[in-house]
C-alpha positions as CSV (number, residue, x, y, z in Angstrom):
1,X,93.7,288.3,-40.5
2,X,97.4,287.9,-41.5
3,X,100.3,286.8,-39.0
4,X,103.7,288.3,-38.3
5,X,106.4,287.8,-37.1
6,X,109.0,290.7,-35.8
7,X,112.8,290.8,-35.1
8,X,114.9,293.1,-33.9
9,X,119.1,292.7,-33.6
10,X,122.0,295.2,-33.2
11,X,124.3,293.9,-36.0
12,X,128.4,295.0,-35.6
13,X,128.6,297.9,-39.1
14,X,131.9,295.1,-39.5
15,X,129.6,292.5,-40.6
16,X,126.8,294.2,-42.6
17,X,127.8,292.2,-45.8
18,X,127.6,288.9,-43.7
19,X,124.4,290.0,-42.6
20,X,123.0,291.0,-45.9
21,X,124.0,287.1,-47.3
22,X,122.5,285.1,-44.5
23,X,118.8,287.7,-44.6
24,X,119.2,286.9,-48.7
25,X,119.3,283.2,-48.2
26,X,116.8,283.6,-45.4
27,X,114.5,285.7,-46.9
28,X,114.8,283.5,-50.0
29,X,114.1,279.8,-48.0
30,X,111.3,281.7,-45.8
31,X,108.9,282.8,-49.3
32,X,109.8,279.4,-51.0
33,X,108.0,277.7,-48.0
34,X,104.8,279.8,-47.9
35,X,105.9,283.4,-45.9
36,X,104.0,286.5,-47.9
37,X,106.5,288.8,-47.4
38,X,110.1,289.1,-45.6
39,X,111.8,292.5,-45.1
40,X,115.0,293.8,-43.6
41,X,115.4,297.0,-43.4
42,X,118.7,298.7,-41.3
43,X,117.8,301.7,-39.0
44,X,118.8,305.1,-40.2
45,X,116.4,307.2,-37.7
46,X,116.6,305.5,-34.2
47,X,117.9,307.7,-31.9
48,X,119.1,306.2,-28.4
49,X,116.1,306.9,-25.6
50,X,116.4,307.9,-22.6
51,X,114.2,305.1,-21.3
52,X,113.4,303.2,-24.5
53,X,114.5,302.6,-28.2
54,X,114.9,300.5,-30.6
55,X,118.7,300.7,-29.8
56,X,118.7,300.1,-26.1
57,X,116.7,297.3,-26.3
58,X,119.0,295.2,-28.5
59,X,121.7,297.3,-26.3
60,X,123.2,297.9,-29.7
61,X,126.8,300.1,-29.3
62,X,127.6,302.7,-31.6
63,X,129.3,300.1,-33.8
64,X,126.1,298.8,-34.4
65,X,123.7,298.9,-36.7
66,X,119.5,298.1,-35.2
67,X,118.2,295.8,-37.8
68,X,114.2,295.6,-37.7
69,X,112.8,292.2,-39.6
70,X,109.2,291.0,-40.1
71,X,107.5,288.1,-42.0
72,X,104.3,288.1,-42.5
73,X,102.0,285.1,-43.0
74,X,98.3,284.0,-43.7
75,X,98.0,283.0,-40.2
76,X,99.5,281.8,-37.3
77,X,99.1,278.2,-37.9
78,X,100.8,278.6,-41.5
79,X,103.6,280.3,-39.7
80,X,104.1,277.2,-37.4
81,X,104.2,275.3,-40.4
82,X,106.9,277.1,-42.2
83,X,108.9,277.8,-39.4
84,X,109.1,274.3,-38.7
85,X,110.3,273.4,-41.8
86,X,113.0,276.6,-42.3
87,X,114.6,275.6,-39.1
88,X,115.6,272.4,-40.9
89,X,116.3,273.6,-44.1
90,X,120.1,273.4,-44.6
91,X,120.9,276.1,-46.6
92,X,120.3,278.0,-43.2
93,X,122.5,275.9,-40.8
94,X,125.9,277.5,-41.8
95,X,124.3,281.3,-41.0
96,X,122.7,280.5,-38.0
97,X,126.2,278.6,-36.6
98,X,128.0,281.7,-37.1
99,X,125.4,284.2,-37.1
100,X,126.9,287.9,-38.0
101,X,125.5,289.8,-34.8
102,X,124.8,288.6,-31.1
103,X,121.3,286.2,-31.1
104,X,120.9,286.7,-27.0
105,X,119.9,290.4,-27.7
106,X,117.7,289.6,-30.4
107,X,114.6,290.5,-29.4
108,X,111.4,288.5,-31.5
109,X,108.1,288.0,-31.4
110,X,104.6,286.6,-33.1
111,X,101.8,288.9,-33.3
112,X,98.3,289.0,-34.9
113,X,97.3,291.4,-37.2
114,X,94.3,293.5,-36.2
115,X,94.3,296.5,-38.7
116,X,95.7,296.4,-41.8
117,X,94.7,299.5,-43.8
């Protein structure tokens, strides 16, 4: 079974186009080393929980969009593989210094595929 990985960040509605850029080029250096797929997508219908939500975990303010990211790969050990070599690929090293949204509330994870209908 595939591999993915997930993301989710509470990005300022100030810095949208900044965002948009850096997932471009990201999306862009993450297929030309092997992902299968890479999708942003910006939350429209994520209401604030009582307990839970996609908002309060990234403890996103209304200024704030929640971003929710995933890449999938062929399998964990590709992933490794191309992670290792996106976090030295240069054309990412500008974005990530000045990343358009707060990286301590990004919340991320890898997870393996068990149904994929």
């Amino acid at each position: 079974m595939s591999y993915v990985d997930g993301f989710i960040v509470a990005v300022p509605k100030d810095k949208i186009e900044a965002y948009k850029v850096l997932a471009h080029t990201a999306g862009e250096v993450w297929r030309e080393y092997g992902a299968l797929s890479y999708v942003e997508a910006f939350g429209d219908d994520v209401p604030y929980g009582e307990l839970t939500s996609f908002p309060r975990a990234v403890q996103a303010t209304e200024d704030e969009v929640v971003v929710f990211s995933w890449i999938t790969y062929e399998s964990r050990q590709s992933r490794d593989a191309i992670l290792e070599k996106v976090m030295a690929d240069p054309r990412l090293k500008d974005g990530m210094a000045n990343m358009p949204f707060d990286g301590k509330r990004m919340i991320y994870g890898g997870f393996n595929i068990f149904l994929e209908i």
